[in-house]
PLY file of the C-alpha trace (Angstrom):
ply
format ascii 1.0
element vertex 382
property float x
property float y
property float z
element edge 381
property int vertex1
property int vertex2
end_header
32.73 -90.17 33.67
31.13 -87.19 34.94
29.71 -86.48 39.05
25.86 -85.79 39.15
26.71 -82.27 40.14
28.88 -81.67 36.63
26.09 -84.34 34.73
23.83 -81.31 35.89
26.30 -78.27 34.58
26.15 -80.07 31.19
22.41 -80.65 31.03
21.77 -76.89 32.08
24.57 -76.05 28.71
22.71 -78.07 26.73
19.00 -76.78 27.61
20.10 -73.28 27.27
21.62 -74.24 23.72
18.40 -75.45 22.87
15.98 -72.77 24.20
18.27 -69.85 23.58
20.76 -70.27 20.99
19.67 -72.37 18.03
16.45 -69.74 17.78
17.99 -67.11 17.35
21.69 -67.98 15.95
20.98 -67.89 11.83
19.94 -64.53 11.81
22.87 -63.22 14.35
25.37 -65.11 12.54
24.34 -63.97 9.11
24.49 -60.53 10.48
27.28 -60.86 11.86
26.21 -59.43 15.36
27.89 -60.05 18.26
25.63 -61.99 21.11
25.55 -59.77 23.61
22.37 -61.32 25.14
24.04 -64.50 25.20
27.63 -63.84 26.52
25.09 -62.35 29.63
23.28 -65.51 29.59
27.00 -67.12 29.55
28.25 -65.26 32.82
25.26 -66.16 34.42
25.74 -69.91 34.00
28.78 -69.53 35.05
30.43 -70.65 32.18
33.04 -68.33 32.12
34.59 -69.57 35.65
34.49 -73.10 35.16
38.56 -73.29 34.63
38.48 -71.53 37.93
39.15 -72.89 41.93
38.33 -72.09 44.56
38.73 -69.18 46.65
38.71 -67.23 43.47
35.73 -69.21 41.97
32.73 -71.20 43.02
33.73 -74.27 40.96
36.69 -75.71 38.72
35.15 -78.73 36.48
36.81 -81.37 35.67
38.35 -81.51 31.86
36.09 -84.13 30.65
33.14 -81.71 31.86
34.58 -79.03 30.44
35.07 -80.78 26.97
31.74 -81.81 27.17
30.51 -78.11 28.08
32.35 -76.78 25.25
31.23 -79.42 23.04
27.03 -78.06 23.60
27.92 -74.67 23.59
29.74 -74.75 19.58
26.46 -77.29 18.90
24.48 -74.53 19.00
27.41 -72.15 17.91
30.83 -71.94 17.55
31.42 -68.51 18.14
30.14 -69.00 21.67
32.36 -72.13 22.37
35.49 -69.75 20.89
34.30 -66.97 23.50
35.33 -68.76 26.52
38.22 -70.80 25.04
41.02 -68.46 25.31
39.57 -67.40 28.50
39.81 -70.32 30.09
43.52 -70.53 28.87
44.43 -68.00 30.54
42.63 -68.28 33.78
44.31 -71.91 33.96
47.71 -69.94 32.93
47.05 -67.90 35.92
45.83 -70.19 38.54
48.95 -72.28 37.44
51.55 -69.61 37.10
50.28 -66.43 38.57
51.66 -64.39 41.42
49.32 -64.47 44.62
48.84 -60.75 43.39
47.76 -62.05 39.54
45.73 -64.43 40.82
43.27 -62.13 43.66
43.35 -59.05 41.17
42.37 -61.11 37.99
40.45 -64.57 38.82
37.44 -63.42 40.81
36.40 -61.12 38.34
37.41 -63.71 35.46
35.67 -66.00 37.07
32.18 -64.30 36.69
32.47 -63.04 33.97
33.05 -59.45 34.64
36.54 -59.46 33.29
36.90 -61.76 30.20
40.58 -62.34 28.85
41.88 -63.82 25.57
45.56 -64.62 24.13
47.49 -62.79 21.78
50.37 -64.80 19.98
49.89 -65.19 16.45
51.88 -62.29 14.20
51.56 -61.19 10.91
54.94 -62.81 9.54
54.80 -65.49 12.23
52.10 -67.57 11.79
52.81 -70.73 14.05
56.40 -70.20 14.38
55.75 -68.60 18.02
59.66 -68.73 18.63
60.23 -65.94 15.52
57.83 -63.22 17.41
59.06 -59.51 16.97
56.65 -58.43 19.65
59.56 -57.14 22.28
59.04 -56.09 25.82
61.75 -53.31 26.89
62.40 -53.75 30.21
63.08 -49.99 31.92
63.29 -49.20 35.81
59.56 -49.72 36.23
58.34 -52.19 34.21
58.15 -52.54 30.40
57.78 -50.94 26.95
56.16 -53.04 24.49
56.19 -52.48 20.74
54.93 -55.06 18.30
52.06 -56.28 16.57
49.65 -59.38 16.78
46.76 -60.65 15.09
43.74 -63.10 14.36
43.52 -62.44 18.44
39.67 -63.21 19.20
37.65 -61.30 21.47
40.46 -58.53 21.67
37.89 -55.50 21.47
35.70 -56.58 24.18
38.28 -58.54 26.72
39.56 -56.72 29.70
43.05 -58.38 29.74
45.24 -60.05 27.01
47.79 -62.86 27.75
50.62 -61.32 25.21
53.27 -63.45 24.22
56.60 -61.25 23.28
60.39 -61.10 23.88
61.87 -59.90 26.91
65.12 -60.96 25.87
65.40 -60.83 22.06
69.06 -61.89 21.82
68.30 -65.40 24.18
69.73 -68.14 22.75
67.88 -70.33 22.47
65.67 -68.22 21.42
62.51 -69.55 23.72
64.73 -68.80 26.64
63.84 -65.00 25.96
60.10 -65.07 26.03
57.81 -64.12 28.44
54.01 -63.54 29.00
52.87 -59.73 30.04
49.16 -59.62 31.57
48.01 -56.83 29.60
44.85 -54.52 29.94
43.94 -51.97 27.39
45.20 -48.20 27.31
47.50 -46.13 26.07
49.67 -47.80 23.52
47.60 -50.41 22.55
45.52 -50.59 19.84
42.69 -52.93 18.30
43.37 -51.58 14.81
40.85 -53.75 12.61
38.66 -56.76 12.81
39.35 -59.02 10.20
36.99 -60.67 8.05
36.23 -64.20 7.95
34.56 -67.08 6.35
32.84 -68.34 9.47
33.63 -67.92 12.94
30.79 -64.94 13.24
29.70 -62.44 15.87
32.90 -62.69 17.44
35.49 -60.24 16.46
39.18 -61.19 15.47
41.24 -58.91 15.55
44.90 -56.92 15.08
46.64 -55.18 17.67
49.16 -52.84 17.54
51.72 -52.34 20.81
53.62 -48.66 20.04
55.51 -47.76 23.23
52.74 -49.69 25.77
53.86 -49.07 29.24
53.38 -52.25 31.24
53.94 -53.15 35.20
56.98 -55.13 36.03
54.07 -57.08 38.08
52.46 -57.82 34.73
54.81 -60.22 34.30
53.25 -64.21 34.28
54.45 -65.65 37.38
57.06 -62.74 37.90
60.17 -64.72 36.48
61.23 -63.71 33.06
62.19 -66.23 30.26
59.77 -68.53 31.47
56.42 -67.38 28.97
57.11 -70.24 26.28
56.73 -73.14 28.40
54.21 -71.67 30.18
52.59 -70.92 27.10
53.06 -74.54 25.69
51.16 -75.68 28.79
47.99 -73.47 27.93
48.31 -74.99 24.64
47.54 -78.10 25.99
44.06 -77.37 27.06
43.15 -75.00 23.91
44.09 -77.52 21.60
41.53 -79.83 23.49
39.02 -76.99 23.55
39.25 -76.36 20.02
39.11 -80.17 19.57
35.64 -80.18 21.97
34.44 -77.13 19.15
34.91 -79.25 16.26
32.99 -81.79 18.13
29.86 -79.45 18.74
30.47 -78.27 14.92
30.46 -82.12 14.05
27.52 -83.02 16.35
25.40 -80.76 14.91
25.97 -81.20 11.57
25.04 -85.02 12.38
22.33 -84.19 14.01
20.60 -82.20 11.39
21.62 -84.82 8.84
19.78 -87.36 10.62
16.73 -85.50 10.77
16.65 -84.28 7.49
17.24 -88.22 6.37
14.14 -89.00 8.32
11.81 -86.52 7.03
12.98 -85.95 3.74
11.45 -88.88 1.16
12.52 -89.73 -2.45
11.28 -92.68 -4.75
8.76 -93.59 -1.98
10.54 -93.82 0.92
12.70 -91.72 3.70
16.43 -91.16 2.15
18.26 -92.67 4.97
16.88 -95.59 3.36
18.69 -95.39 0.38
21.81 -97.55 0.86
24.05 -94.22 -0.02
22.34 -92.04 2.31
22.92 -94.36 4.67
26.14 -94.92 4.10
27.02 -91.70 4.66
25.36 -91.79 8.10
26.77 -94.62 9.40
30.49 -93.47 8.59
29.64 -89.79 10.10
28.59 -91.47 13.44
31.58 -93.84 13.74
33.90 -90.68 12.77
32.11 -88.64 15.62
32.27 -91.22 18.19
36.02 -92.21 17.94
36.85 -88.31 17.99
34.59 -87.65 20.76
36.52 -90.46 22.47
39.60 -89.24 21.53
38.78 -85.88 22.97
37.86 -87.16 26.33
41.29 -89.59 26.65
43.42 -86.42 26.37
41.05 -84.80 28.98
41.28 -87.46 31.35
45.35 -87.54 31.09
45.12 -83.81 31.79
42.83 -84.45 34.97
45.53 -87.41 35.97
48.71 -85.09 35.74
50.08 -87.17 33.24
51.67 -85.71 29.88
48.85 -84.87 27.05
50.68 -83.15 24.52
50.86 -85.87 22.67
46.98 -86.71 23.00
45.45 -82.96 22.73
47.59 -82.70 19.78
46.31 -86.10 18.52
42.61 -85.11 19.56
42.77 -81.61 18.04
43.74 -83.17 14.65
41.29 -86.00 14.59
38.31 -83.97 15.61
38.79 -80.72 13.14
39.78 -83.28 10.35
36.36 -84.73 11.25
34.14 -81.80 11.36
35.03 -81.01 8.26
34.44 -84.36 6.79
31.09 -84.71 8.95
29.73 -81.10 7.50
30.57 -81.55 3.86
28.78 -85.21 4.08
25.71 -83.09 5.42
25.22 -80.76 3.03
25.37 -83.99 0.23
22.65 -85.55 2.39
20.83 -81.82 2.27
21.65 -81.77 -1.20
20.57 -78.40 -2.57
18.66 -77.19 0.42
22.78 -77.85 2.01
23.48 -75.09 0.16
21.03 -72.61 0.92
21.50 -70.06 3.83
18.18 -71.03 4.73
19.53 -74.29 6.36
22.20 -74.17 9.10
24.10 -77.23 7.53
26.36 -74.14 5.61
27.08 -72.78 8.60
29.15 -75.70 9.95
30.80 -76.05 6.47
32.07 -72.31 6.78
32.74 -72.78 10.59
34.56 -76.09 10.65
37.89 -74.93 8.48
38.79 -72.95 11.65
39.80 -75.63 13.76
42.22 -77.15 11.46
43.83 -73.94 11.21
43.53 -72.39 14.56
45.08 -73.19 17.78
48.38 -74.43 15.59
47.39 -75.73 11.99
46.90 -79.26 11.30
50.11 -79.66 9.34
52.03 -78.47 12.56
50.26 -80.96 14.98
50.93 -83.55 12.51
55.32 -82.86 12.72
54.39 -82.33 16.36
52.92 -85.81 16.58
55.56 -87.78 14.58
58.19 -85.82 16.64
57.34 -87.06 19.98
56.48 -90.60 18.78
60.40 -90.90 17.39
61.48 -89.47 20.82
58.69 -90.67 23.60
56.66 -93.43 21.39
52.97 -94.18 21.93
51.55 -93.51 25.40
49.92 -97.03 26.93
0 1
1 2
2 3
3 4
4 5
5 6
6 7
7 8
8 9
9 10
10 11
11 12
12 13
13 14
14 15
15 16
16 17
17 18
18 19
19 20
20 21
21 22
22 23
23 24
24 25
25 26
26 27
27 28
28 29
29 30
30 31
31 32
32 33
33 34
34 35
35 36
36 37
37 38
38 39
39 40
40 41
41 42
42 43
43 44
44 45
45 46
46 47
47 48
48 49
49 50
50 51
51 52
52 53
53 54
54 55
55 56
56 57
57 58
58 59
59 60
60 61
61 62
62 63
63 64
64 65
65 66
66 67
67 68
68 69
69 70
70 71
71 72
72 73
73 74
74 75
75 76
76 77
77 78
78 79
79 80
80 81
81 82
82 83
83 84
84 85
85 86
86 87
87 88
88 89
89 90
90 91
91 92
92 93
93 94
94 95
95 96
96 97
97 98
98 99
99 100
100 101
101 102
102 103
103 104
104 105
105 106
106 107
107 108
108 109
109 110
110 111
111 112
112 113
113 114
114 115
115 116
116 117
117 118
118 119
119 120
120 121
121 122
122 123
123 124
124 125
125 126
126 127
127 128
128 129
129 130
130 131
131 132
132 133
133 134
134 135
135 136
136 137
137 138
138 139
139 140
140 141
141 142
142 143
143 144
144 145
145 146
146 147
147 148
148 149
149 150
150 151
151 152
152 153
153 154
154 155
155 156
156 157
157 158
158 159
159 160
160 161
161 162
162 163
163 164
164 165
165 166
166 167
167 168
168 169
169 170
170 171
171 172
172 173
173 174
174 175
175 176
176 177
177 178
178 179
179 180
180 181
181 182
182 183
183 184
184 185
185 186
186 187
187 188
188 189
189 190
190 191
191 192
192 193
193 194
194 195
195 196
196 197
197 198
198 199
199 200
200 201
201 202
202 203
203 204
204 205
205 206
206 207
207 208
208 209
209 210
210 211
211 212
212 213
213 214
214 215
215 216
216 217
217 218
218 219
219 220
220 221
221 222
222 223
223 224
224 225
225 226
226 227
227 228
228 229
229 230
230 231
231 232
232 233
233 234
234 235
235 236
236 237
237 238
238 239
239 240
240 241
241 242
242 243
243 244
244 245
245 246
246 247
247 248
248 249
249 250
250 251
251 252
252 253
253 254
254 255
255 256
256 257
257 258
258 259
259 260
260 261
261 262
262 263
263 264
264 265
265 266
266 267
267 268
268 269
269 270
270 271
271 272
272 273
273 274
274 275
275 276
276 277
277 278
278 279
279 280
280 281
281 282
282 283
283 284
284 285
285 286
286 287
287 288
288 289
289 290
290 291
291 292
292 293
293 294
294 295
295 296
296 297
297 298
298 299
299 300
300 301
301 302
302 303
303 304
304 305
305 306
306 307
307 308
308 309
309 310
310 311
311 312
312 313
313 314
314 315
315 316
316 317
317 318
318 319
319 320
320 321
321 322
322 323
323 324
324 325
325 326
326 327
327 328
328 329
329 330
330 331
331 332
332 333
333 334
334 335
335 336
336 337
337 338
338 339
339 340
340 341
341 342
342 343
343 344
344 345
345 346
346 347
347 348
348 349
349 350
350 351
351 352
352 353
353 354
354 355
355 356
356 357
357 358
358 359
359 360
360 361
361 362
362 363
363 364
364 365
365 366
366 367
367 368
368 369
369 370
370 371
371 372
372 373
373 374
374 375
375 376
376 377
377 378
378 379
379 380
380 381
């Protein structure tokens, strides 16, 4: 599926996973540090401009590499996979959308690293209703007010622009037809007012931000058209739901992996545990479950890559593979049995960190109307 040059992008992922990251992750995750050494390590890969063309970046991977990317990076930790994933929605946002001017101010430096960016749509009282926002945008004679709050917005301390979704036009009807997206940077008027804690999802900050009288370019505008920012929102959607679905796979993968291993070494009545029909049992079903999500994953990558509609199939793919992670780290800590439960093993880790997916990037209950809505009006693709 993948060229020798992108083969070689994912070997390099994977080698620096295993040399760098799984070392060194237990104790920064249970300290909750952010990996500053690692994000470097990141932009020097060039991880962080793979959603990127050229002339504003040396390379733009195909979405099967970049699932596949994403997928070794959350192996060795989530929180790394979740630092480039709203990035790379909104560098595709831009490169898709964007003015001439967003694009050359924004990509280049996006696409090294220098300037990182993340989203900012969920609200306190909105949760994944996206269309009952109270962020509003002002318009005045030189741009735009914003006032408004947002939250569970990852990497919002450290990233040097924000796609916000708000309201331009708060009395639209319908109501999407009032929405825009404002490339934000951070100043006056904005403020990153707490990180929030969490279960999992470590060393990466989320975050609430509060918008009191931000003053905003009219050029901030996505694209420069106004009433536009929920479709063009909808399409970013598309390829975070598939990234998130590519971080439940890494989640997933390693929980196997370490399940298998421990199965191996690990011995009880006088012989290995995997050999113990139960045991095995469990590994057989974890594999299958891995494999047809992983496969799932890639078919709503390749549709993306083809310019056909994957809505349908990220959605699909999103659902399956966080559904899965969780299924595939629970079963690991019963193979780990007690050790599963002890900080001491990483097996805990995935259990904490897998819940995320099923709740982020639109909660599983959503995709699921999503899904049954576009099968009564489109039916099954193929």
């Amino acid at each position: 599926m993948l060229s020798e040059e992108e083969q070689a992008i994912v070997d390099t992922v994977r080698e620096f996973v295993d040399r760098e990251v799984r070392p060194v992750v237990r104790e920064l995750e249970h300290a909750n540090t952010y990996p500053e050494r690692l994000i470097e390590q990141m932009k020097e890969l060039g991880v962080f401009g793979l959603a990127i063309p050229e002339p504003y970046g040396e390379v733009a991977v195909s979405m099967p590499c970049y699932v596949q990317v994403t997928e070794q990076l959350a192996r060795g930790w989530m929180s790394l996979a979740g630092a480039m994933g709203g990035h790379t929605v909104v560098a595709k946002l831009i490169t898709r959308f964007g003015t001439e001017e967003q694009k050359q101010r924004y990509l280049p430096r996006m696409a090294t690293g220098e300037v990182r960016a993340t989203m900012a749509l969920t609200e306190p009282g909105g949760g994944s209703d996206l269309q009952a926002m109270t962020t509003v945008a002002r318009r005045t004679a030189d741009g735009y007010v914003v006032n408004g709050t947002k939250t569970w917005i990852t990497n919002s301390r450290r990233s040097g622009l924000i796609a916000l979704l708000c309201k331009t036009d708060p009395d639209a009807t319908p109501r999407h037809a009032g929405i825009g997206i404002l490339l934000v940077e951070h100043g006056e008027g904005l403020t990153v007012s707490r990180d929030l804690p969490k279960l999992g999802y470590k060393g990466v900050e989320s975050c609430e931000l509060s918008f009191a009288d931000y003053r905003a370019p009219a050029s901030a505008l996505l694209g420069g058209k106004e009433g536009a920012g929920f479709a063009q929102m909808m399409t970013g959607l598309e390829t975070g739901r598939i990234q998130v679905a590519s971080r439940a796979l890494g989640v997933a993968r390693a929980a196997l992996d370490d399940a298998l291993r421990y199965a191996k070494e690990r011995e009880a009545f006088g012989k290995p545990i995997w050999k113990h029909q139960s045991i095995g049992n469990y590994l057989a079903d974890m594999a299958t479950k891995y494999t047809a999500a992983r496969q799932l994953v890639l078919l709503a990558a390749t549709r993306v890559d083809a310019g056909e509609r994957a809505d349908l199939e990220a959605g699909m793919a999103k659902l399956f593979a966080s559904e899965t992670a969780m299924e595939i780290a629970l079963d690991a800590i019963r193979i780990h049995g007690g050790y599963g439960y002890s900080t001491e093993f990483d097996v805990e880790r995935y259990f904490r960190d897998a819940p995320l997916m099923i709740v982020g990037e639109g909660t599983n209950e959503i995709q699921r109307n999503v899904i049954a809505a576009q099968l009564v009006s489109r039916g099954l693709p193929g």
